[in-house]
N, C-alpha and C positions, 0 to 999 in steps of 0.2 A: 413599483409605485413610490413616488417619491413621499418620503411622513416629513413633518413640520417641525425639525428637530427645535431646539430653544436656541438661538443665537446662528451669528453666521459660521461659527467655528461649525456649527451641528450642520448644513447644507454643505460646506468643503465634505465633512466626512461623508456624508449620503453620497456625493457625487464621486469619491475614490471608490465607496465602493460597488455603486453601479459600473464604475469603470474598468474597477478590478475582475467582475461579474462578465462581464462583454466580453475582457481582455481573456478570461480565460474561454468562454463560449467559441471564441474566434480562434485559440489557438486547440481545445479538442474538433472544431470544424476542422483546421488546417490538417491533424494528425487522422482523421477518419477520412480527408481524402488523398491524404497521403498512403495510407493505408489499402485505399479502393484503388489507387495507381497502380502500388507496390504488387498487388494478387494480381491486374490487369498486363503487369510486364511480363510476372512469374510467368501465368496462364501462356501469353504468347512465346514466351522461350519456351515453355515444355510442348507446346504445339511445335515449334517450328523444328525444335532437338526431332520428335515423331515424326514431323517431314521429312528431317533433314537420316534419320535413319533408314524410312521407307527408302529413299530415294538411294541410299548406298547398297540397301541392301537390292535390290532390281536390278541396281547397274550389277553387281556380284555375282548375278544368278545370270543376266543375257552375259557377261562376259563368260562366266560358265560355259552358258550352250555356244556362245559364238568355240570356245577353244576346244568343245566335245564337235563340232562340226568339223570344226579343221582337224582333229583329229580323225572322226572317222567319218566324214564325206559323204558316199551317197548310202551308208544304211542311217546317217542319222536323216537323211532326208526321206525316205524308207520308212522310218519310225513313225514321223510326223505326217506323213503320207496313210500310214496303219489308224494311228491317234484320231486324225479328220475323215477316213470312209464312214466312219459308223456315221456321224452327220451329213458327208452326203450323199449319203444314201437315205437316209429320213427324210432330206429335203426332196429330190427324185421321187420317193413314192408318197408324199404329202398330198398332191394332189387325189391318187388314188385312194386316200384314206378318207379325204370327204366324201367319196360315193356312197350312198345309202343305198342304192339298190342298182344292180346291173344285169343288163342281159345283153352275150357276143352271138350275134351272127356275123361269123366269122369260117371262111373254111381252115384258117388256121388254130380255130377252138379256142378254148381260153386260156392259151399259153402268151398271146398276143399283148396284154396286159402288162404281164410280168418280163418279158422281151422290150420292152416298152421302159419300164423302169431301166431294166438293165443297159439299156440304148443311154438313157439319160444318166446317168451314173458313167457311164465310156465318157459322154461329151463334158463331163462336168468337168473331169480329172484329168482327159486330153489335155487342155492347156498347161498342165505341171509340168509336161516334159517341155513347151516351146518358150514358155518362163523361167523353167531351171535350166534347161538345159542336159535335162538327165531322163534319157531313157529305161522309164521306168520297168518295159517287160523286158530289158537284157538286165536290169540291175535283178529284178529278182527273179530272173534263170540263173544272174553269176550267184546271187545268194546261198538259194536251193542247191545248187550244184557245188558250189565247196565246199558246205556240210554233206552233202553224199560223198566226196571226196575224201573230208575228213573221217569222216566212219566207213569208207568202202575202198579207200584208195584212190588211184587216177584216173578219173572215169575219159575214155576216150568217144565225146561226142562234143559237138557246141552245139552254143545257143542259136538260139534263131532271130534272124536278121529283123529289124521289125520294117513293115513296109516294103518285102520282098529283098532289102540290096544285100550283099554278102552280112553273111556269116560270122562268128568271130573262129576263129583259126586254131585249131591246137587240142588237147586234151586237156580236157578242166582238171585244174590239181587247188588240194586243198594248201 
């Protein structure tokens, strides 16, 4: 509020230091949002460093598995194959677990059920080998069989061809 100083000298001084008053109001405004930028920048560098780490460290881990596959081939696929049945095989007998009450007339009893599951668990995983490329019941005869190998020696039999066509040839050595 402006007061009624005595003379004009007294309104020069009220008005410096209203103006002095502003001038500083306007320059702690200016440092308090200077201030609200400066946190605003911080905040998004330390978010974008936590991006920018996630993101290295993902590619480190798939480059990981990409150079553990080329290294060992079809048991890492094998692996990943072991990792994913417990799932589909959950999803396969999901249906059966909504049942609340059942009854087979059946002459094949109530094995029909569970053959059923297991049918759908075959067709689930079928497509892995026409996707990879890897037959998965010779991968894991050669598997089982160069561990009996390795603990029994040379075992002279092979595996079985899948779908009827030959054989693989030779005595399985560890």
């Amino acid at each position: 509020m402006l007061a009624k100083p005595a003379g004009a000298r007294g309104y020069e001084a009220e008005a410096e230091r209203l103006a002095a008053i502003a001038a500083a109001e306007a320059a702690a405004e200016w440092a308090r949002r200077a201030a609200v930028a400066d946190a605003v920048r911080l905040e998004g560098d330390a978010e974008a460093a936590a991006i920018a780490a996630k993101g290295t460290a993902e590619a480190a881990a798939m480059q990981e598995r990409a150079d553990a596959f080329e290294r060992y081939g079809e048991a890492a696929t094998l692996q990943m194959l072991v990792e994913a049945l417990p799932q589909i095989v959950a999803k396969a007998a999901e249906p059966l677990g909504a049942i609340d009450k059942m009854t087979v007339i059946s002459t094949d009893g109530a094995t029909k059920p569970t053959r059923t599951v297991t049918d759908n668990v075959a067709q689930g995983v079928e497509p892995l080998g026409s996707t990879t490329g890897i037959d998965r019941n010779r991968m894991l005869c050669g598997l089982t069989a160069e561990k009996a190998a390795a603990r029994y020696g040379p075992l002279d039999r092979t595996c079985p061809s899948p779908r009827g066509g030959p054989a693989s040839e030779g005595p399985i050595s560890g």
